[in-house]
C-alpha positions as CSV (number, residue, x, y, z in Angstrom):
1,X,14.1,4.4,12.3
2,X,11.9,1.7,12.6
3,X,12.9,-0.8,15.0
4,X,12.4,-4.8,15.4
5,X,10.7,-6.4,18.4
6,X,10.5,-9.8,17.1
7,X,13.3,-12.6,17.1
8,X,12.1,-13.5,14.1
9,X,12.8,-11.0,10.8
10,X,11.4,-11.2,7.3
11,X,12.4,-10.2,3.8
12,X,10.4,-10.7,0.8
13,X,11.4,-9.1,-2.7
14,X,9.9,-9.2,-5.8
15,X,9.7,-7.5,-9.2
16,X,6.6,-5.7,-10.9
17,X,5.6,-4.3,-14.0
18,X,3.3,-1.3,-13.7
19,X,2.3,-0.9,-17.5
20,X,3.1,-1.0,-21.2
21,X,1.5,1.7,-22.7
22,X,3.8,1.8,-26.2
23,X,1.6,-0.4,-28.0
24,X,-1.9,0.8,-27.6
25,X,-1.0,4.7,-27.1
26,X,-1.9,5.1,-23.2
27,X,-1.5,7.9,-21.3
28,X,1.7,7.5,-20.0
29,X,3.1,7.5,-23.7
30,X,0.8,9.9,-25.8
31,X,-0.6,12.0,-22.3
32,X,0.4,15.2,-21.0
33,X,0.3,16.8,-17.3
34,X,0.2,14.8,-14.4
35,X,-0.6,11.4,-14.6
36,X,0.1,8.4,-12.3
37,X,-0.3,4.3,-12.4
38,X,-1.0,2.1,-9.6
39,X,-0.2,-1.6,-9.2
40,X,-1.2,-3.7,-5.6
41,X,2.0,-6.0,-4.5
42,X,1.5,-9.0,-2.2
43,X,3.4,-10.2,0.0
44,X,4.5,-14.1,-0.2
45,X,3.4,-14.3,3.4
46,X,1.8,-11.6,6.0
47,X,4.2,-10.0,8.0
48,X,3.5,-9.7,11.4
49,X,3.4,-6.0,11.6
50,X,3.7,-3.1,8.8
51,X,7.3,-3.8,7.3
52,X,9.8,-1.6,5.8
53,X,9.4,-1.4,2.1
54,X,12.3,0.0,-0.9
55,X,11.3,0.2,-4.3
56,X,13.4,1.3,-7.2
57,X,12.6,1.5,-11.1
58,X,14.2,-1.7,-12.6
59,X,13.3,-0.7,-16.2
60,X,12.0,2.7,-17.8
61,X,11.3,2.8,-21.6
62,X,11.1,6.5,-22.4
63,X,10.8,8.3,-25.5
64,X,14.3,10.6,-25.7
65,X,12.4,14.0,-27.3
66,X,10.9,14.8,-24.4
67,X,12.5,15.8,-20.5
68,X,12.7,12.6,-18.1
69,X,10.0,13.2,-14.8
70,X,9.2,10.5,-12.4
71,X,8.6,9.8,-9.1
72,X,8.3,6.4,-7.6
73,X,6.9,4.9,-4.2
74,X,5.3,2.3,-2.2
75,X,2.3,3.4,-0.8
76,X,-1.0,2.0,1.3
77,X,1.5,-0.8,3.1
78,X,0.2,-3.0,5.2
79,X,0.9,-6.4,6.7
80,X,0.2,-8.5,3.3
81,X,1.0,-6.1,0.5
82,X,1.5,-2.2,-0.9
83,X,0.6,-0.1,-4.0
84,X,3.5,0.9,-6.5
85,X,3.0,3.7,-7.7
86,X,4.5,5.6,-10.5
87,X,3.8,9.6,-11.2
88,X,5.1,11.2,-14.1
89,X,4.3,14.8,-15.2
90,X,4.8,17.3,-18.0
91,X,5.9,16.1,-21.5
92,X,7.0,12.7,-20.1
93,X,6.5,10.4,-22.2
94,X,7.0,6.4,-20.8
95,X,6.5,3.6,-22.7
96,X,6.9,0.9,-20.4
97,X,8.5,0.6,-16.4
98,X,9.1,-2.1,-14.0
99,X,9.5,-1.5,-10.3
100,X,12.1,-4.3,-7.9
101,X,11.2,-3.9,-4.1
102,X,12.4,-5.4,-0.8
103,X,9.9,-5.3,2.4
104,X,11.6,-6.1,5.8
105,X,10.1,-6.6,9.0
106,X,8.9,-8.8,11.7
107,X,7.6,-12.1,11.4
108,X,5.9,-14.8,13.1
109,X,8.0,-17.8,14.4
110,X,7.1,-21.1,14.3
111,X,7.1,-21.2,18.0
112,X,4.8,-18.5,18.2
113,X,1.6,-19.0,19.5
114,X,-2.0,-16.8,19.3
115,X,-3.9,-17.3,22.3
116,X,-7.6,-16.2,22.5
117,X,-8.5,-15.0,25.8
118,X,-12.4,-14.6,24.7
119,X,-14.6,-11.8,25.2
């Protein structure tokens, strides 16, 4: 459980699209095996430390001859952003997906301050 010092909590959310590989036959659609795409996020504003982050697939185009594999995460999170990632493996075969996620955690208040105490 990740708990909350700060009187002050933020959420951000967003939306991303991680590819589109239908129209010019990428990997994801004409591949085989293990293969994986990665897209950095942003947050709107820095959090003040390493929020809590859920992603979920908010679209998946898939081709309906072939079994249905994927895995996805947030990964590499910091204070200003993450990678999504998407795996697949197999015969997968994915046109196009789209990832919604949600980060939580503290913030800085407005009546914070940052005092430098100097070296």
């Amino acid at each position: 459980m990740k708990k909350l010092y700060s009187s002050v909590t933020g959420i951000d959310q967003g939306s991303v699209q991680l590819f589109s590989d239908f129209e010019d036959g990428g990997e994801m659609w004409s591949g085989q095996g293990d293969r994986e795409r990665w897209m950095p996020v942003q947050f709107s504003e820095p959090f003040k430390t390493v929020p809590a982050v859920f992603i979920s697939l908010q679209l998946l185009d898939l081709h309906t001859g072939a079994n249905h594999r994927t895995v996805t995460v947030a990964e590499n999170i910091t204070e200003t952003g993450f990678d999504a990632v998407l795996r697949t493996w197999g015969d997968t075969r994915i046109a196009r997906a789209s990832a919604a996620w949600m980060a939580i955690g503290e913030v800085k208040g407005d009546e914070d301050w940052d005092i430098d105490y100097g070296s």
